[in-house]
NUFIGU-695044 format. One record per residue: residue number from 0; residue in one letter; x, y, z of N, C-alpha, C, O, CB in turn. Coordinates in nm, 2 decimals, always signed. Glycine has a CB too. Layout:
<sites>
SITE   nr  rest      nu      nv      nw     cau     cav     caw      cu      cv      cw      ou      ov      ow     cbu     cbv     cbw
SITE  NUM     A       X       Y       Z       X       Y       Z       X       Y       Z       X       Y       Z       X       Y       Z
...
</sites>
This chain:
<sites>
SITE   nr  rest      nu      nv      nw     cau     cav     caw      cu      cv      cw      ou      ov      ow     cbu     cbv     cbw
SITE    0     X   -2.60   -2.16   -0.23   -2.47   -2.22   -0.26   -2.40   -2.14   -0.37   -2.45   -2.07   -0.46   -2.49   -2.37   -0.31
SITE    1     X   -2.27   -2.16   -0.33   -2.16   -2.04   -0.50   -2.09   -2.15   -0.55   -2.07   -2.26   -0.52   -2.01   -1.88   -0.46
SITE    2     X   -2.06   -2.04   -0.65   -1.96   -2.11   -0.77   -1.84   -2.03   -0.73   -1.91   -1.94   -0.70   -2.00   -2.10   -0.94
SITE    3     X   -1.75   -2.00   -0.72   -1.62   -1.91   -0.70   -1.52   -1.98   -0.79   -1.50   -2.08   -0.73   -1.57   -1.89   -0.54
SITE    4     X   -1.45   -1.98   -0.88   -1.39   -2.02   -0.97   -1.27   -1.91   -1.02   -1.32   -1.81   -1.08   -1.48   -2.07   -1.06
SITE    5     X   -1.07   -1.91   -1.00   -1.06   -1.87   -1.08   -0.97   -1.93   -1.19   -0.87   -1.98   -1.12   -1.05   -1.78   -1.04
SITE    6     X   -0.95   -1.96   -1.33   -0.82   -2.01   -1.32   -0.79   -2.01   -1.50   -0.87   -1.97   -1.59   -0.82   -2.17   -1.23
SITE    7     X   -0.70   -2.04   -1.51   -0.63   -2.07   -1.65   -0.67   -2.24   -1.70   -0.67   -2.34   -1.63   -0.44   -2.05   -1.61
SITE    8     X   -0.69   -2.24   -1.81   -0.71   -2.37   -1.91   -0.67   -2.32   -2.05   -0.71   -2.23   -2.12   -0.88   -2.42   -1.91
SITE    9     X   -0.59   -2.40   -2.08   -0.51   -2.46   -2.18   -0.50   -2.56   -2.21   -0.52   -2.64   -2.11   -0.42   -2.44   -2.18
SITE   10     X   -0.46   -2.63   -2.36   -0.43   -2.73   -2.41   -0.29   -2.79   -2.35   -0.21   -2.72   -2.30   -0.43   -2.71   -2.54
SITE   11     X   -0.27   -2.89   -2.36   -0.12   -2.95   -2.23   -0.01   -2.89   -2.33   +0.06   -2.81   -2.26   -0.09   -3.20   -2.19
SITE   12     X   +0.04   -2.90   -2.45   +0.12   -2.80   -2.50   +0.15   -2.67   -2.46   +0.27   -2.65   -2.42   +0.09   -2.77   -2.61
SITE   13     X   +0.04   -2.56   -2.46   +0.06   -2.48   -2.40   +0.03   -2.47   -2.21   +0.07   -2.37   -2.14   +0.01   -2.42   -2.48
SITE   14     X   -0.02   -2.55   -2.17   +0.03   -2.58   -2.02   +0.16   -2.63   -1.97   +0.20   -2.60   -1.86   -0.06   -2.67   -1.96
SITE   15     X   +0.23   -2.70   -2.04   +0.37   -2.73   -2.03   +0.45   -2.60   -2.03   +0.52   -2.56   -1.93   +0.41   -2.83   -2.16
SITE   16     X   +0.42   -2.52   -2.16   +0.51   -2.39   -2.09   +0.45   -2.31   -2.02   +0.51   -2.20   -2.03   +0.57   -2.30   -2.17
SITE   17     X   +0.34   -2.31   -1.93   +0.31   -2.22   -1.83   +0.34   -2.28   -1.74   +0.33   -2.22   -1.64   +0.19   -2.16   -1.81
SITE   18     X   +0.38   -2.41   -1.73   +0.40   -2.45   -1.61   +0.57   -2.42   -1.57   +0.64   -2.39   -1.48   +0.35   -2.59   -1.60
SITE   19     X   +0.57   -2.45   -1.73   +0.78   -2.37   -1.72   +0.83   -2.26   -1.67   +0.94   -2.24   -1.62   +0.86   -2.32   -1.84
SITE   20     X   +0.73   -2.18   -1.71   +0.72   -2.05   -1.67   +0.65   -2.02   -1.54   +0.70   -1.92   -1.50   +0.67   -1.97   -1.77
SITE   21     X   +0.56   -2.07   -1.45   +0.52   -2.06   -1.35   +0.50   -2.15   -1.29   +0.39   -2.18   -1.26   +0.46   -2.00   -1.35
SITE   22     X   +0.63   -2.23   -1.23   +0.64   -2.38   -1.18   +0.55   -2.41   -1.05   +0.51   -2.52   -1.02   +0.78   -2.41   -1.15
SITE   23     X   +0.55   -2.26   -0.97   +0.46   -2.26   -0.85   +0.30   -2.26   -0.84   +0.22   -2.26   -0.75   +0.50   -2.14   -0.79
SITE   24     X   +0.30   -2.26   -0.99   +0.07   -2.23   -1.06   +0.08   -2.38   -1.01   +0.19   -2.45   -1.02   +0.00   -2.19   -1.33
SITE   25     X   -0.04   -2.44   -0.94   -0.12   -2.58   -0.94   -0.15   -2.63   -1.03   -0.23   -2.55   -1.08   -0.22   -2.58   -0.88
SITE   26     X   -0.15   -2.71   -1.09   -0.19   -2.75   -1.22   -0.27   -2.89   -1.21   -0.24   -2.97   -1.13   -0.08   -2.76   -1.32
SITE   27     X   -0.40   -2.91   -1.32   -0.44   -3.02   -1.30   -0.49   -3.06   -1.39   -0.60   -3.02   -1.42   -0.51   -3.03   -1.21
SITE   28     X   -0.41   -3.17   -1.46   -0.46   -3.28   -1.60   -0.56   -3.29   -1.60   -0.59   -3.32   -1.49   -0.43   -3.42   -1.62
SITE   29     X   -0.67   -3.27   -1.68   -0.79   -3.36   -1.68   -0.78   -3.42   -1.75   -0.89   -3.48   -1.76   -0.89   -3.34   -1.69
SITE   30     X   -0.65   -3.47   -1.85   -0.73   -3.61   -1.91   -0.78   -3.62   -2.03   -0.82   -3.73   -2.09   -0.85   -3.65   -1.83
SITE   31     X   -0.79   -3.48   -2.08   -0.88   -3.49   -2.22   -0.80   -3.39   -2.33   -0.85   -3.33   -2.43   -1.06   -3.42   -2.20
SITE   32     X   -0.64   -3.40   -2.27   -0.51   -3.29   -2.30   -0.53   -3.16   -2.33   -0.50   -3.10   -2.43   -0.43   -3.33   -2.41
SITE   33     X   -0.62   -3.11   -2.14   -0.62   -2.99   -2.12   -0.61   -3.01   -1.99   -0.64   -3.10   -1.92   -0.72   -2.91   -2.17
SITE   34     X   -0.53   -2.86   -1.96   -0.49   -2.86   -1.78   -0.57   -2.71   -1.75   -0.59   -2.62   -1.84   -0.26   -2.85   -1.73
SITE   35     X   -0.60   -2.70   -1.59   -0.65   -2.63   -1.55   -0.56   -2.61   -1.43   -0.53   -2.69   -1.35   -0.77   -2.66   -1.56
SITE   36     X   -0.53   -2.43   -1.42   -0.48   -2.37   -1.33   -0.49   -2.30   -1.26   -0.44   -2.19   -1.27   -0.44   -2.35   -1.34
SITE   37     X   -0.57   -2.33   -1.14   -0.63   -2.25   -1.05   -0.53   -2.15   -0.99   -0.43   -2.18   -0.94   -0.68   -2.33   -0.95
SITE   38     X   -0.58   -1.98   -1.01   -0.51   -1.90   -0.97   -0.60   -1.77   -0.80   -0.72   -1.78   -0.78   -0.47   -1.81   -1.14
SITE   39     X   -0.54   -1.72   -0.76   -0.55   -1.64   -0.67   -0.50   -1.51   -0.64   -0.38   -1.51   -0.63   -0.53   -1.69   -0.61
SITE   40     X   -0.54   -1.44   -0.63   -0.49   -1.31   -0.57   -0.32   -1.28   -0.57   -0.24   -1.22   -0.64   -0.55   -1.30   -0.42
SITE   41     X   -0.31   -1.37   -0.44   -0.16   -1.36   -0.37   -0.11   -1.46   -0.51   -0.04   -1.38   -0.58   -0.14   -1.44   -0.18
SITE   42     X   -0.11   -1.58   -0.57   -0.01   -1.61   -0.68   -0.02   -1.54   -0.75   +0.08   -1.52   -0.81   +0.00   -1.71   -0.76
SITE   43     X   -0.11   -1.46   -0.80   -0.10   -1.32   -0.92   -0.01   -1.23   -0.84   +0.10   -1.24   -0.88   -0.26   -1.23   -0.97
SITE   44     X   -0.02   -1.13   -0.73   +0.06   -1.05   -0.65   +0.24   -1.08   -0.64   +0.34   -1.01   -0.67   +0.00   -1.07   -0.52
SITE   45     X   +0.25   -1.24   -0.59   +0.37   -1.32   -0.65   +0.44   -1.28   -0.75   +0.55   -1.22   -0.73   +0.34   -1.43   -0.69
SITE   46     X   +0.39   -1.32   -0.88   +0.43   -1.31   -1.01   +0.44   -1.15   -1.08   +0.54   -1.11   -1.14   +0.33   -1.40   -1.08
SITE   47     X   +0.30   -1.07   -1.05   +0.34   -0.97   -1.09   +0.35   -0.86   -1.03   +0.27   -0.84   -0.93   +0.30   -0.95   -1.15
SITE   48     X   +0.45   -0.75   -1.08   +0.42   -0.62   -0.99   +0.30   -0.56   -0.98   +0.23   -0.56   -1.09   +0.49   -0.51   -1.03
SITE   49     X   +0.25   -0.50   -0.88   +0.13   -0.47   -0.91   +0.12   -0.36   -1.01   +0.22   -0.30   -1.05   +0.06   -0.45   -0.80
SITE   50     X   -0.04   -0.32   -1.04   -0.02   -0.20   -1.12   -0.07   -0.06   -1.03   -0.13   -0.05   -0.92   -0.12   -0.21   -1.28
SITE   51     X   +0.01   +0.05   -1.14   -0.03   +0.18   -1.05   -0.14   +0.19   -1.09   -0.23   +0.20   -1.00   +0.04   +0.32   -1.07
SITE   52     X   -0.19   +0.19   -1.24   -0.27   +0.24   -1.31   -0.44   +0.14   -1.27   -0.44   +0.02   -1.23   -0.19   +0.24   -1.47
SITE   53     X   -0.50   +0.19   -1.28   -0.62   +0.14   -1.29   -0.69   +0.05   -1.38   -0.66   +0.09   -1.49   -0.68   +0.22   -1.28
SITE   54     X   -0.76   -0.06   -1.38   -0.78   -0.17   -1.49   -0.88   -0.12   -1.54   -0.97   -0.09   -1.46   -0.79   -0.32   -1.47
SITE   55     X   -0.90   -0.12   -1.66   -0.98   -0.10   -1.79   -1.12   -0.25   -1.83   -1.20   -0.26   -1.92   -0.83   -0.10   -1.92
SITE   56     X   -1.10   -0.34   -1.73   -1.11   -0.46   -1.80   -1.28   -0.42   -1.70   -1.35   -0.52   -1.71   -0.97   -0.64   -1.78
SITE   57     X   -1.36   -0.32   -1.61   -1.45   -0.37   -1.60   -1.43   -0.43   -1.41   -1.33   -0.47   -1.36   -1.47   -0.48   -1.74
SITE   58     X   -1.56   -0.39   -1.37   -1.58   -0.42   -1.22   -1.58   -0.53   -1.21   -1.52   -0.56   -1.11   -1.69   -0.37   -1.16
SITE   59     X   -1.63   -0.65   -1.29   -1.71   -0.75   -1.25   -1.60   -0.85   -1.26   -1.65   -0.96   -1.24   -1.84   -0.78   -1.34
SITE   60     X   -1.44   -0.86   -1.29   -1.35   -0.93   -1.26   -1.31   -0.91   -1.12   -1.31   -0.80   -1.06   -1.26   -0.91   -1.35
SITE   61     X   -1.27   -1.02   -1.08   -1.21   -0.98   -0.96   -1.09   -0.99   -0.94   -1.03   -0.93   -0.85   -1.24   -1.02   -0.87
SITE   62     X   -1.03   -1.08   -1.06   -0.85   -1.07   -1.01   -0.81   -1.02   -1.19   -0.69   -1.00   -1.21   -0.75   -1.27   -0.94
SITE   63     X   -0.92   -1.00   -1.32   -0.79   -0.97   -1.42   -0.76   -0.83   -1.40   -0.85   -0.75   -1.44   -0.82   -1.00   -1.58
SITE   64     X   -0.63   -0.77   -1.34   -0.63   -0.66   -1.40   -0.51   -0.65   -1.53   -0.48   -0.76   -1.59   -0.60   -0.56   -1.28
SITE   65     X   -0.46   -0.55   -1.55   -0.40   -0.49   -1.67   -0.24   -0.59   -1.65   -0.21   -0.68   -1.72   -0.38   -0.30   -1.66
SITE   66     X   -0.20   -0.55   -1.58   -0.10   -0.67   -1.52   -0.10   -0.82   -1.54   +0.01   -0.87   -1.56   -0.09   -0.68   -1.40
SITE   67     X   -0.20   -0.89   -1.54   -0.22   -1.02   -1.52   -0.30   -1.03   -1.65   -0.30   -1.15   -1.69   -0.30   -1.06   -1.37
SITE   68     X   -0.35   -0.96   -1.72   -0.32   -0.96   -1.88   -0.28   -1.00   -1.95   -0.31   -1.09   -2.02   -0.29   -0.93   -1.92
SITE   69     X   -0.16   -0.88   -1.95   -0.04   -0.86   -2.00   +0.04   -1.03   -1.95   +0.09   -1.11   -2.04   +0.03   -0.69   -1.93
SITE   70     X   +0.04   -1.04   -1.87   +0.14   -1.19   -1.88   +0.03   -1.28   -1.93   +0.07   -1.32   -2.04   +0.20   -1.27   -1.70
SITE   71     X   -0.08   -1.32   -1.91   -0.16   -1.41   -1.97   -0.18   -1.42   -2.15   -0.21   -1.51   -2.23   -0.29   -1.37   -1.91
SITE   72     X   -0.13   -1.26   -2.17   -0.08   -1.31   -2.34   +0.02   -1.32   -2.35   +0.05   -1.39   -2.46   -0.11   -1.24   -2.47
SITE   73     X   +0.15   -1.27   -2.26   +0.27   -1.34   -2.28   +0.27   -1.51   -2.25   +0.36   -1.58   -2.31   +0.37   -1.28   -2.17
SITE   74     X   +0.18   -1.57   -2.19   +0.21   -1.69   -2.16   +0.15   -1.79   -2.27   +0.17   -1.91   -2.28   +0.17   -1.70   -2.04
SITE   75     X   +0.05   -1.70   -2.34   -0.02   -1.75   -2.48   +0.12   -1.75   -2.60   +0.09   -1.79   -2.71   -0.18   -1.62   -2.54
SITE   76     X   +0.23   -1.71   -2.60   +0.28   -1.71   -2.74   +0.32   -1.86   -2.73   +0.36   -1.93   -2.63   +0.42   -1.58   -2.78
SITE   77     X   +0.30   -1.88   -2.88   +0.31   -1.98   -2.92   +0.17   -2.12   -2.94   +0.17   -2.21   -3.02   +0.41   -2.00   -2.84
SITE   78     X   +0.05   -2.06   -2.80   -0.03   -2.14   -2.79   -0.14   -2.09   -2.76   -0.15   -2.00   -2.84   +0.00   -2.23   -2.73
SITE   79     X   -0.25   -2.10   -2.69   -0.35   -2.05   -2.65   -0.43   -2.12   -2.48   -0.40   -2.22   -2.41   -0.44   -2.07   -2.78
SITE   80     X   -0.52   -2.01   -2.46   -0.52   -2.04   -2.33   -0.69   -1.93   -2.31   -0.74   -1.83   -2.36   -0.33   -1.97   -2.24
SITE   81     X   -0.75   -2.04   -2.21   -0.85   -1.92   -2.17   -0.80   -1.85   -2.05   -0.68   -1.87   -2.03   -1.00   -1.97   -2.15
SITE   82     X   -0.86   -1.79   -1.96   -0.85   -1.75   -1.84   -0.98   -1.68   -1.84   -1.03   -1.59   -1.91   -0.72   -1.66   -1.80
SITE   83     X   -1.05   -1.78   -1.70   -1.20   -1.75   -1.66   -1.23   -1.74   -1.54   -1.15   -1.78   -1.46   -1.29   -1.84   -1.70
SITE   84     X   -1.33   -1.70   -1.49   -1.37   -1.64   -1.33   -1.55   -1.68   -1.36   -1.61   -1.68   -1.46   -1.34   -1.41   -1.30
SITE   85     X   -1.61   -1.72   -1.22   -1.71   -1.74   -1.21   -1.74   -1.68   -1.07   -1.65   -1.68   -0.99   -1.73   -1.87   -1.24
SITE   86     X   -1.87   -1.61   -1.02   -1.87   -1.56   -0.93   -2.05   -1.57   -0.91   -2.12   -1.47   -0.93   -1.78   -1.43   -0.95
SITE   87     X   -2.07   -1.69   -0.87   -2.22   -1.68   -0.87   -2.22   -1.75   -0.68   -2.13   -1.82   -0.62   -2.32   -1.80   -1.02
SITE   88     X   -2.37   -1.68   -0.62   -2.37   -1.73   -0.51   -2.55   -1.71   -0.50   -2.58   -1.59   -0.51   -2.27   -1.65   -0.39
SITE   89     X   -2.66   -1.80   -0.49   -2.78   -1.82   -0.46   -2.79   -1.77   -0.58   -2.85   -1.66   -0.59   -2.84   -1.76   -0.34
SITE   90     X   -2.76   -1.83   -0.70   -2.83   -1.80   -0.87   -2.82   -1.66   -0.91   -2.85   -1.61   -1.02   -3.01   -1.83   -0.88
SITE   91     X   -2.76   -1.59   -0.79   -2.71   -1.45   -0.87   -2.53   -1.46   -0.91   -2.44   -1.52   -0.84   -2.75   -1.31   -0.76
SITE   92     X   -2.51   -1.38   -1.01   -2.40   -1.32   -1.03   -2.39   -1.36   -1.19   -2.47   -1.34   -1.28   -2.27   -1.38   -0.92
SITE   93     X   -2.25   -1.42   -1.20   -2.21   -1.44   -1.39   -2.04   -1.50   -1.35   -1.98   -1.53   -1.25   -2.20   -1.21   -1.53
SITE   94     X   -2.01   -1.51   -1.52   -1.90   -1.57   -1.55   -1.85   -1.50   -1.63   -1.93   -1.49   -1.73   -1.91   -1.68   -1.57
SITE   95     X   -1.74   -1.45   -1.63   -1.65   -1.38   -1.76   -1.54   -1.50   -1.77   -1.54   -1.61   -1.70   -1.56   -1.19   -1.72
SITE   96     X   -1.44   -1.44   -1.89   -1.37   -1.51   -1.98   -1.31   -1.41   -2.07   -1.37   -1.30   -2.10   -1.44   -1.62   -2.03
SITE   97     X   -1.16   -1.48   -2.13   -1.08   -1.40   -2.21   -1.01   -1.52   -2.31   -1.00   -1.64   -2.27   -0.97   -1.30   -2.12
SITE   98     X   -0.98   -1.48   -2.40   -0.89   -1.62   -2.45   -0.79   -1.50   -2.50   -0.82   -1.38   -2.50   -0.96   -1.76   -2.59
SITE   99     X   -0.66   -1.57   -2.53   -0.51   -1.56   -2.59   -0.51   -1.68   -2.65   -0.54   -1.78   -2.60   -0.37   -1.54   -2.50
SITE  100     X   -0.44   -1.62   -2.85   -0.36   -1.74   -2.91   -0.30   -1.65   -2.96   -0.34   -1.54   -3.00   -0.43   -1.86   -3.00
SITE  101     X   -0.15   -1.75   -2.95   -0.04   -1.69   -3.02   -0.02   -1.48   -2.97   +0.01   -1.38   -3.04   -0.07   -1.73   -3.21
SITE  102     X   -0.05   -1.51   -2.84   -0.04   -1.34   -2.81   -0.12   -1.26   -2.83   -0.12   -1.14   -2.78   +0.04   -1.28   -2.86
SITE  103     X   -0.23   -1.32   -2.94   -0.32   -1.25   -2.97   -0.48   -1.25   -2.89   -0.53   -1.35   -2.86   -0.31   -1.28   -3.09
SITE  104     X   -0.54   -1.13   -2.87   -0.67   -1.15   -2.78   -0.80   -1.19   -2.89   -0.86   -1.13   -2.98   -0.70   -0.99   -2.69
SITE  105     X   -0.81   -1.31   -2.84   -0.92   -1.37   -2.97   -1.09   -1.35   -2.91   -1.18   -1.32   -2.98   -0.88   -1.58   -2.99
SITE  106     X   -1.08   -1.37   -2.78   -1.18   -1.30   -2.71   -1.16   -1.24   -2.61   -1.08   -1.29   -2.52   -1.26   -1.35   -2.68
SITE  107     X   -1.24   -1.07   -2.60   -1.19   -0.98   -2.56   -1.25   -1.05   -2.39   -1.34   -1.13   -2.39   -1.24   -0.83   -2.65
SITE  108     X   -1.21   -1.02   -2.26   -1.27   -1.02   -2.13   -1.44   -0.98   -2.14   -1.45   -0.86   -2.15   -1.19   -0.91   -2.04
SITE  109     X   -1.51   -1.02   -2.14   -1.66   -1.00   -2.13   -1.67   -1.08   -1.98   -1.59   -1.16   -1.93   -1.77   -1.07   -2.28
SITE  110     X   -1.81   -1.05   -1.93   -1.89   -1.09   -1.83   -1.97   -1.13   -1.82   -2.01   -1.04   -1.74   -1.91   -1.04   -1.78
SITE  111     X   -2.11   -1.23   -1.84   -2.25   -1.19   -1.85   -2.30   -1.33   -1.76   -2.22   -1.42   -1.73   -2.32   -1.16   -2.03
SITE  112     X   -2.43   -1.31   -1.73   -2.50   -1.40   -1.67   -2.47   -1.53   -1.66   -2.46   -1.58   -1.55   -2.60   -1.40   -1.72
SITE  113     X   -2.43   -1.63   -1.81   -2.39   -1.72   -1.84   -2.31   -1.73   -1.99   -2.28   -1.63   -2.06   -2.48   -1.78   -1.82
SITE  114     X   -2.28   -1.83   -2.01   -2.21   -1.91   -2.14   -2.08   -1.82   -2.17   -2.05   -1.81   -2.29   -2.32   -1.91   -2.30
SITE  115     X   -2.00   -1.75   -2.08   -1.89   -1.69   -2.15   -1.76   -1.77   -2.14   -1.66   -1.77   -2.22   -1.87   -1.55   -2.10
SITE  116     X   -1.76   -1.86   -2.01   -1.71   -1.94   -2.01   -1.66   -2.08   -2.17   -1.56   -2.10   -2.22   -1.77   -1.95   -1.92
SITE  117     X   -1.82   -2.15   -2.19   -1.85   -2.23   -2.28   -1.78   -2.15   -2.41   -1.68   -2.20   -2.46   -2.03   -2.26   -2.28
SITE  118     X   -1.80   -2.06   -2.45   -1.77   -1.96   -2.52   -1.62   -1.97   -2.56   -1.58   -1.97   -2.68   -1.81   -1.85   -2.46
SITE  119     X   -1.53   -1.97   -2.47   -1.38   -1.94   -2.43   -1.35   -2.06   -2.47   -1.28   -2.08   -2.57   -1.34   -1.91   -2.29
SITE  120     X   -1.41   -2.19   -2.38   -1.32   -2.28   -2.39   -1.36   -2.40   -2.55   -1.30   -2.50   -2.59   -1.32   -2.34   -2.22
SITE  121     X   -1.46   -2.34   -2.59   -1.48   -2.38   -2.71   -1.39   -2.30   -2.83   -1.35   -2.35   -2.94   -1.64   -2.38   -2.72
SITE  122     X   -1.37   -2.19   -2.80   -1.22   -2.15   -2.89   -1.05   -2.19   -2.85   -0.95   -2.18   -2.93   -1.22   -2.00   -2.88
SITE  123     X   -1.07   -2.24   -2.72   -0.94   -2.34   -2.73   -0.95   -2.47   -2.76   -0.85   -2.54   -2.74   -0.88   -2.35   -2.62
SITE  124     X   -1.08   -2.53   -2.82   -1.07   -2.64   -2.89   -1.15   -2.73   -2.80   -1.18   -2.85   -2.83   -0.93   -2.67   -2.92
SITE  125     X   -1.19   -2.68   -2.69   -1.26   -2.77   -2.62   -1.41   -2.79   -2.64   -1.49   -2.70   -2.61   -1.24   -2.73   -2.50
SITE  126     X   -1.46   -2.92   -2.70   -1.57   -2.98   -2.69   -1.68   -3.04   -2.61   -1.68   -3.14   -2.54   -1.56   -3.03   -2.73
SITE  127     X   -1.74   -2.98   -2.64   -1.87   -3.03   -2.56   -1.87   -3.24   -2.56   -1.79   -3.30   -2.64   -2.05   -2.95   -2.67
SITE  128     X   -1.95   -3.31   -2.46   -1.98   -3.41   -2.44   -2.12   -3.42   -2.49   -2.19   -3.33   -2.49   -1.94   -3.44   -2.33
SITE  129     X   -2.16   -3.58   -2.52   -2.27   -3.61   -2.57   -2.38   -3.52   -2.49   -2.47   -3.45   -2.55   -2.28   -3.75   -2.55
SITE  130     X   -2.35   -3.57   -2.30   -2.47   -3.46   -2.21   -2.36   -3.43   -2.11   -2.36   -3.47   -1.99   -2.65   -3.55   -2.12
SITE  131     X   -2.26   -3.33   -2.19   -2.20   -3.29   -2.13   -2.14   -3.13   -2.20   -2.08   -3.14   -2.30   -2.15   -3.40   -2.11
SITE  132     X   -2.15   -3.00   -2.14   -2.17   -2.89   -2.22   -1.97   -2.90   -2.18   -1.91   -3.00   -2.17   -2.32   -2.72   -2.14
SITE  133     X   -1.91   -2.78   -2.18   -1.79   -2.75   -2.25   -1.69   -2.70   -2.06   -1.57   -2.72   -2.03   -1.83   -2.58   -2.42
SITE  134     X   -1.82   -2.63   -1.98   -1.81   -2.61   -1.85   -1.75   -2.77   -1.75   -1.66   -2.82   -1.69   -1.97   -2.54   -1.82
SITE  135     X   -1.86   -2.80   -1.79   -1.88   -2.97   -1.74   -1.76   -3.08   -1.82   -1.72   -3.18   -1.75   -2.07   -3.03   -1.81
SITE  136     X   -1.70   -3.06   -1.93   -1.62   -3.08   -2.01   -1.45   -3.13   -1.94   -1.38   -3.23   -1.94   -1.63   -2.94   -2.10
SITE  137     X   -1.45   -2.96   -1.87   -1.33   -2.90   -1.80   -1.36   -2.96   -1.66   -1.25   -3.00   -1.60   -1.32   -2.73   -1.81
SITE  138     X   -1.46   -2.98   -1.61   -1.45   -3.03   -1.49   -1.53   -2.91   -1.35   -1.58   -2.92   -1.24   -1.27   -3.06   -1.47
SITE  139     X   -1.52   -2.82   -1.45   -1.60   -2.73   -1.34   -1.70   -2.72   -1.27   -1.72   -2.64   -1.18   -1.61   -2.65   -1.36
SITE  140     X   -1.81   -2.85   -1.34   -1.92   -2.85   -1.28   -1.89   -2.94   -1.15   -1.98   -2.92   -1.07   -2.03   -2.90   -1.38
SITE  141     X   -1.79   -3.03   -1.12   -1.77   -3.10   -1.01   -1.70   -3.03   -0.86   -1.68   -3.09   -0.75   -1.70   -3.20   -1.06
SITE  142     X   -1.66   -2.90   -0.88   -1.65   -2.81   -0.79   -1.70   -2.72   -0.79   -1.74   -2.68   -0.90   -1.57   -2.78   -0.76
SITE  143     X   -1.73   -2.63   -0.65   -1.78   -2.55   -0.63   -1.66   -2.38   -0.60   -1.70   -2.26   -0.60   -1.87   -2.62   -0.52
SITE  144     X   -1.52   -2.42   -0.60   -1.46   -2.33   -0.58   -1.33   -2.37   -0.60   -1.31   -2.49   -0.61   -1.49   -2.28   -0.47
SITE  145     X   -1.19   -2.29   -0.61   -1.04   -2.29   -0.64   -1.07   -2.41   -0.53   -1.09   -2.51   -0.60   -0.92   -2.12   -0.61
SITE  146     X   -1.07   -2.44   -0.41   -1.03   -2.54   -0.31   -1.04   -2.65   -0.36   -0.95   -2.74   -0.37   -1.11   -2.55   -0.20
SITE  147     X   -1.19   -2.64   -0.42   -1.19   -2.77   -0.51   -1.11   -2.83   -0.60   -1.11   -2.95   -0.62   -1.26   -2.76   -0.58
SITE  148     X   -1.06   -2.76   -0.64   -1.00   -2.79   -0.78   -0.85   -2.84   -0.71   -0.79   -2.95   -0.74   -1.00   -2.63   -0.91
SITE  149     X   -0.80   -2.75   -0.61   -0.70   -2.78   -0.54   -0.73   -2.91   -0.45   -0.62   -2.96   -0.40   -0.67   -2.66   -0.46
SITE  150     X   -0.83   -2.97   -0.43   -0.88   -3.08   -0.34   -0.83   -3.22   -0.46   -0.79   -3.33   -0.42   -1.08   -3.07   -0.30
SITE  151     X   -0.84   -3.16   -0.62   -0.87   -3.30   -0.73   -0.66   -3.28   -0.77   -0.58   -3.38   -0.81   -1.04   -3.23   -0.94
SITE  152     X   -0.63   -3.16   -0.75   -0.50   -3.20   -0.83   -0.42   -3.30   -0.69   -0.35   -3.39   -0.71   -0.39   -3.04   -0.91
SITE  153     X   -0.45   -3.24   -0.55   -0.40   -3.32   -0.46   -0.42   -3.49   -0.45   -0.34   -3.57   -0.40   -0.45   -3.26   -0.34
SITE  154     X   -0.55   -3.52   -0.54   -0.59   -3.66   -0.55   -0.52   -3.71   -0.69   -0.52   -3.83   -0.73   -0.76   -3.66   -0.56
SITE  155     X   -0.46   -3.63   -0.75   -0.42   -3.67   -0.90   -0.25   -3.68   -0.82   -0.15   -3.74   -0.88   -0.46   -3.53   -1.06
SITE  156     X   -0.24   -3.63   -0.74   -0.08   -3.66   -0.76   -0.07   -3.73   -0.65   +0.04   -3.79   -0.66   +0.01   -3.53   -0.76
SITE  157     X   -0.14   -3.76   -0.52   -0.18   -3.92   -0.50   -0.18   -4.01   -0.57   -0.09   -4.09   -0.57   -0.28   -3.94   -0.47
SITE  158     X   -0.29   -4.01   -0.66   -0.30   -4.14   -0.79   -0.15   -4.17   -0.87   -0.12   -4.27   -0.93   -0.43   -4.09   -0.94
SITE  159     X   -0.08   -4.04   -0.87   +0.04   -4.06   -0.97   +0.15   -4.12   -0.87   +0.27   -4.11   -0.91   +0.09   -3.90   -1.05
SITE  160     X   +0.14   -4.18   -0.73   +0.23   -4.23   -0.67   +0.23   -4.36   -0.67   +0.32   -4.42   -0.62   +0.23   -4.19   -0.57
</sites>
């Protein structure tokens, strides 16, 4: 079984203006006044030009390049934001992560086995649960992939009718 995960999490302050700014990103409350924004290839391609140049950030991402970056700390001024990727299938692979606050790169893109995620979103303020780690927190442990996550905001905006 995999994990395939990609997406943006922020505090709802600063998800409010990514959502201003990218009204077409999915977005999905959880509830604990952080939103999660599942992204893809083609909405990154959408939004940005692509680049000529080659990304610096490392094999083991699959969608940050230099481009999608560069807007991810434009979309941090004023607030902060992680942006994380999980890429495990039969207990192999890892999880990288980056954070932006206030434009600034508070953690740099890394990759490893585990916890870079936990890592990230515990510098946007996000806390762990009694038996509940910071991953699990966000909701990620209840899907297995972007569909997923696209399956819970379709049920949230059901509930909001």
């Amino acid at each position: 079984m995999g994990h395939f995960i990609h997406a943006i999490v922020a505090p709802a302050e600063t998800a409010d203006a990514i959502a201003e700014c990218w009204p077409e990103l999915p977005r999905l409350d959880r509830g604990n006044g952080y939103a999660v924004f599942p992204v893809d290839a083609k909405l990154i391609d959408e939004k940005i030009t692509p680049d000529k140049t080659p990304t610096v950030t490392g094999d083991e991402f699959m969608l940050l390049t230099d481009g999608f970056r560069r807007m991810l700390q434009s979309l941090s001024d004023g607030g902060q934001l992680a942006y994380v990727e999980t890429e495990y299938f039969g207990g192999a692979g890892g999880q990288g992560a980056l954070v932006y606050r206030d434009k600034e790169q508070i953690l740099m893109p890394m990759f490893s086995e585990s916890g870079m995620i936990n890592k990230a979103l515990r510098l946007i303020g996000i806390r762990r649960g009694l038996l509940a780690d910071e991953f699990t927190v966000v909701g990620f442990a209840e899907v297995r992939n972007n569909d997923g996550l696209l399956s819970l905001i379709a049920a949230q905006s059901e509930n909001a009718k």
